[in-house]
N, C-alpha and C positions, 0 to 999 in steps of 0.2 A: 504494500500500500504506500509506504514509504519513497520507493522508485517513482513511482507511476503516479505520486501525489493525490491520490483518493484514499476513499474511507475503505476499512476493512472489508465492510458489508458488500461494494461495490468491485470487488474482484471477482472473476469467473475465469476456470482454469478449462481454455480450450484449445486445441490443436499443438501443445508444446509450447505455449505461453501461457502467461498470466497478463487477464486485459483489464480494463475499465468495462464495465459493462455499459450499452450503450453508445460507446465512442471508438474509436479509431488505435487509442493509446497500447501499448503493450510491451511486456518484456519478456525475452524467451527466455526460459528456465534456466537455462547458464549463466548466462547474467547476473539471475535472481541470487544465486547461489554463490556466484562469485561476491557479487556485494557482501551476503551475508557471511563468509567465509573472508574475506577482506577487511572489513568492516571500517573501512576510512568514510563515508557516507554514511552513517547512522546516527539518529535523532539520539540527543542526551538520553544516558540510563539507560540505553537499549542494547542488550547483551549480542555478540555476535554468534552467531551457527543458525540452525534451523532445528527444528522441533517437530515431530509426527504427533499424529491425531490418531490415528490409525494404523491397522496390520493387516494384511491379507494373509491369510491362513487356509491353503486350499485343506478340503477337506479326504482326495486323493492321491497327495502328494509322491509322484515318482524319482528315484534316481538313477535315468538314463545312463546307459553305459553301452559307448559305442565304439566302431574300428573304421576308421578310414584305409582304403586299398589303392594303392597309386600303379598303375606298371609303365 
C-alpha cells in the first residue's frame, strides 16, 4: 500500500502484481519484495520482511521422483 500510495483495503492481487483497484497503478511482486527486503522506503516504525496470512496444505501431497534419459 505503501508503494502504490493507497489504502490497505484498496489493493487486489492480480496477474503477478499488486494494483490499486480501480486504477491503472501497480507493482509487480519483485518489486514489492525487494522494497520490503531492502527497506530504505519505508514509513516510520514499519518493520522490514513480509508476513503470511496463510498456508496451503494440499491434502494429497506427492513426492515425485523422477529420471531424465538423454542419448
Amino acid at each position: 500500500a505503501h508503494l502504490l500510495e493507497a489504502d490497505e483495503g484498496d489493493i487486489v492481487i492480480e496477474n503477478g502484481a499488486l494494483k490499486v483497484a480501480g486504477t491503472d497503478k501497480q507493482v509487480p511482486w519483485f518489486q514489492m519484495a525487494l522494497a520490503a527486503y531492502t527497506a530504505h522506503n519505508l514509513p516510520g516504525g514499519m518493520e522490514p520482511g513480509l508476513k503470511e496470512t496463510s498456508f496451503y496444505d494440499p491434502s494429497n501431497f506427492t513426492f515425485p521422483a523422477g529420471c531424465y534419459v538423454c542419448e
